[in-house]
C-alpha angles and dihedrals in degrees: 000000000000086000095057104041084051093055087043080052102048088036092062097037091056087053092056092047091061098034091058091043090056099057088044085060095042079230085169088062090042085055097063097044098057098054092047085055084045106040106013098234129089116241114185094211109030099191098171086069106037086049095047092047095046079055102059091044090063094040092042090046089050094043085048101062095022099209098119097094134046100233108049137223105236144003098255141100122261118227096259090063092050094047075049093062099036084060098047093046085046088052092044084049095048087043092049095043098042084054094050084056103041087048090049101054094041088060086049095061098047 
């Protein structure tokens, strides 16, 4: 149950993420003027693009961390294992260094 509210969690604020990217970046201007370069002609909904691009987001984001499927690609690690281990390394150093000072201050009052 926890599992699952955190995924709806991350799911929709990933939505938000991009959706907030794309009206930074004005992406449904830069729709239409696309197709008119392409085709020549305006539509005011170009929905082979936007299709195609909502597309890409979902196949690049699966070929990027590369936990989809069962057998992977390759043999290295996707960037949520490195920022993993960033994190752990990060905590081990802050525990390490928190018990140099404790110890420390502890020597100083004696």
């Amino acid at each position: 149950m926890k599992v699952s509210l955190v995924c709806i969690i991350l799911f929709l604020g990933a939505g938000l993420a991009i959706i907030n990217f794309h009206e930074d970046v004005n992406i449904e201007n830069s729709f239409k003027t696309f197709h008119y370069l392409i085709t020549g002609e305006f539509s005011e909904r170009p929905l082979l693009l936007q299709i195609s691009y909502s597309i890409g987001i979902g196949v690049g984001m699966i070929t990027f961390f590369n936990h989809v499927f069962k057998k992977k690609w390759k043999k290295e690690p996707s960037p949520l294992d490195v920022e993993m281990y960033f994190y752990q390394k990060n905590i081990d150093e802050y525990i390490i260094d928190n018990a140099k000072q404790n110890s420390g201050s502890k020597s100083k009052k004696e």
